[in-house]
GUBAMAR-484881 format. One line per 3 residues: number of its first residue (from 1); their letters; for each residue x, y, z of N, C-alpha, C. Coordinates in steps of 0.2 Angstrom, whole numbers, plus 5000, padded with zeros to 4 digits. Each point is the difference from the previous one (the first is absolute). Example, Ala and Ser with C-alpha at 12.3 -4.5 7.8 and 13.67 -1.06 7.14 Angstrom:
2
1	as	5066,4972,5039,4996,5006,5000,5004,5006,5000 | 4998,5005,4996,5004,5006,5001,4996,5005,5003
//
This chain:
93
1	xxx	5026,4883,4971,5003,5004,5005,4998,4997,5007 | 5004,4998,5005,4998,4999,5006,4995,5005,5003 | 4998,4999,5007,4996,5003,5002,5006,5006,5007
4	xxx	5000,5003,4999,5001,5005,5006,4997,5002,5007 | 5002,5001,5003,4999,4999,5008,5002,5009,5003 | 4995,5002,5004,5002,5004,5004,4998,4998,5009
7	xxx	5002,5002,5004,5000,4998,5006,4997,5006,5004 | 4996,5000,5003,4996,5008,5003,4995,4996,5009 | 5003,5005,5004,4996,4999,5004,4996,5004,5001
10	xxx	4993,4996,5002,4991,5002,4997,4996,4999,5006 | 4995,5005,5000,4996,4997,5003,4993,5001,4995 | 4994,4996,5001,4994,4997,4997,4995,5005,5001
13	xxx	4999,5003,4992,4994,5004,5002,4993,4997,5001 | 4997,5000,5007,4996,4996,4999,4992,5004,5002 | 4999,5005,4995,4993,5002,4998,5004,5004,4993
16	xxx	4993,5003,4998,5001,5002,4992,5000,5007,5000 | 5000,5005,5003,5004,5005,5001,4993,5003,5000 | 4994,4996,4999,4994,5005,5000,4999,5008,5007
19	xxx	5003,4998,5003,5000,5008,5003,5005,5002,5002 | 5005,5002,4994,5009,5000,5001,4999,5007,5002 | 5006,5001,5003,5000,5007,5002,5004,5003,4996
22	xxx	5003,5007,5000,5006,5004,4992,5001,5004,5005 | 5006,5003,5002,5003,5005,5000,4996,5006,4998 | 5004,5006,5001,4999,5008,4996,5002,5000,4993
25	xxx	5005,4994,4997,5002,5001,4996,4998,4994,4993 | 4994,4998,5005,4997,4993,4995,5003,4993,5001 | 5005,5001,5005,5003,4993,5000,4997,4994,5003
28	xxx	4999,4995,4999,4998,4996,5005,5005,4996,5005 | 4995,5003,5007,5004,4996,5005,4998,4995,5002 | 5006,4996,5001,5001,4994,5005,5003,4996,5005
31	xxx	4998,4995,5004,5005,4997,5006,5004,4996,4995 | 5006,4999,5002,5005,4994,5000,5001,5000,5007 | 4999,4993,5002,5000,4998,5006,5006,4993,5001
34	xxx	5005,5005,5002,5008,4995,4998,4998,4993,5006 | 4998,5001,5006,5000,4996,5004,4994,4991,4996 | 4995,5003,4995,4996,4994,4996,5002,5000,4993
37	xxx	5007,5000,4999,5004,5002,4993,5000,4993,4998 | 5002,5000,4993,5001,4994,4998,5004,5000,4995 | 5006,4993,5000,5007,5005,4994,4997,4994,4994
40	xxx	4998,5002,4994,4998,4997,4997,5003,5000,4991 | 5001,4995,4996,5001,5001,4994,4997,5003,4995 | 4999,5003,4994,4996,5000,4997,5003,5001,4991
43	xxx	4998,4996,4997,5001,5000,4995,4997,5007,4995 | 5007,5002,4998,4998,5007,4997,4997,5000,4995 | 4997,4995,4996,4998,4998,4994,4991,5003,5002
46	xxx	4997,4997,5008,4995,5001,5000,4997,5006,5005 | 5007,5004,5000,4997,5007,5004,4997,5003,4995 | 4992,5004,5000,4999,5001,4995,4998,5009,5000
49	xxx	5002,5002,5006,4998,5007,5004,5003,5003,5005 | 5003,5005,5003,5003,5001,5003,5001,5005,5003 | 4994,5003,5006,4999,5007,5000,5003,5002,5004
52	xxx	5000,5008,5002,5006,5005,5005,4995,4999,5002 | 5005,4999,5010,4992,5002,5006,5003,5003,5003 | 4997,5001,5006,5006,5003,5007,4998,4996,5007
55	xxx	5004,5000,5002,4998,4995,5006,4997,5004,5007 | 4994,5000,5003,4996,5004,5004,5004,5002,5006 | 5004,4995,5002,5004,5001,5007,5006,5001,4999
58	xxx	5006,4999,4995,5007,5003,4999,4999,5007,4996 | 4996,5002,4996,4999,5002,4994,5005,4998,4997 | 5004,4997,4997,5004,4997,4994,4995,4998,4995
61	xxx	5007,5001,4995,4993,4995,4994,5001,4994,5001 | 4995,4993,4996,4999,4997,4999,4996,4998,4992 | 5001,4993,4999,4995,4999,4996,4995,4994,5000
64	xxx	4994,5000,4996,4998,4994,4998,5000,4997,4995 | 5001,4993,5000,5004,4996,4994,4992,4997,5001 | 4997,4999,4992,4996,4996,4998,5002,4996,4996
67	xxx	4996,4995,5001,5004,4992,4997,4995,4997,4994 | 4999,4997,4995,4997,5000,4997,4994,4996,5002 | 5005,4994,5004,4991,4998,5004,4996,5005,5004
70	xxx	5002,5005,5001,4994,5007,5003,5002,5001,5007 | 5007,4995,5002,5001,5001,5009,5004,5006,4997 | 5000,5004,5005,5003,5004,5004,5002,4999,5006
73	xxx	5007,5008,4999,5003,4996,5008,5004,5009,4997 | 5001,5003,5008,5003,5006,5000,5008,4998,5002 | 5005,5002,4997,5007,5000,4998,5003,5005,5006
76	xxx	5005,4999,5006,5003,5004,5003,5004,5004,4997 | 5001,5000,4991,5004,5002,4998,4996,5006,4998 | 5001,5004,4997,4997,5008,4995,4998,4996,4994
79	xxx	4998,5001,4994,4996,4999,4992,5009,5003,4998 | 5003,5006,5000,5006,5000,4998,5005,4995,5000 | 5000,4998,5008,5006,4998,5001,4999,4994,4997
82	xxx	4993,4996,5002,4997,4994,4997,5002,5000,4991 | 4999,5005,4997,5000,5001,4991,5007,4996,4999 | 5006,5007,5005,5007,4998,4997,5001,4994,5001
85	xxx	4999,4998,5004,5004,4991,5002,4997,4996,4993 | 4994,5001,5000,4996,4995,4993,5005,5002,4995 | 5001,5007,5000,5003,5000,4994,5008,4999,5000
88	xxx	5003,4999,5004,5007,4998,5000,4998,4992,5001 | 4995,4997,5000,5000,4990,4998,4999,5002,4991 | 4997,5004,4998,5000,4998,4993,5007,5003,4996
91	xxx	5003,5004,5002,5008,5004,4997,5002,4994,5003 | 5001,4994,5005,5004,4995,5001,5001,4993,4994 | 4992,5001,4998,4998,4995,4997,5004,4998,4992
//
């Protein structure tokens, strides 16, 4: 089976969350910062995690997509909205 493609614009988490901050609600917040965004592909095969976050300055959701090589990158999209799209490439297939 070929390889699947999602298309997400991202921005680079670039420290390891060691002193993340959480909401009231346990969430973890984060910047997405559309102005350093980056529209990038990513083969669905090697997303291997996909947490719900919220974003520090819009509050919307957001998520982080982990890749099997271990980058991370926070998703402008929500963990929801992000899930259904995935799942409407493999109901395509």
């Amino acid at each position: 089976m070929p390889s699947q493609f999602i298309l997400e614009d991202v921005s680079v988490v670039e420290n390891d969350f060691s002193a993340d901050s959480r909401d009231k609600d346990g969430m973890r917040i984060v910047t997405f910062e559309a102005r350093r965004s980056l529209a990038l592909h990513f083969a669905v095969e090697h997303i291997v995690q996909i947490e719900a976050v919220k974003d520090s300055k819009a509050g919307e959701p957001r998520s982080i997509i982990t890749l099997s090589s271990g980058k991370r990158y926070i998703s402008r999209r929500g963990a929801q909205e992000l899930c259904t799209a995935i799942g409407k490439l493999g109901a395509a297939a």
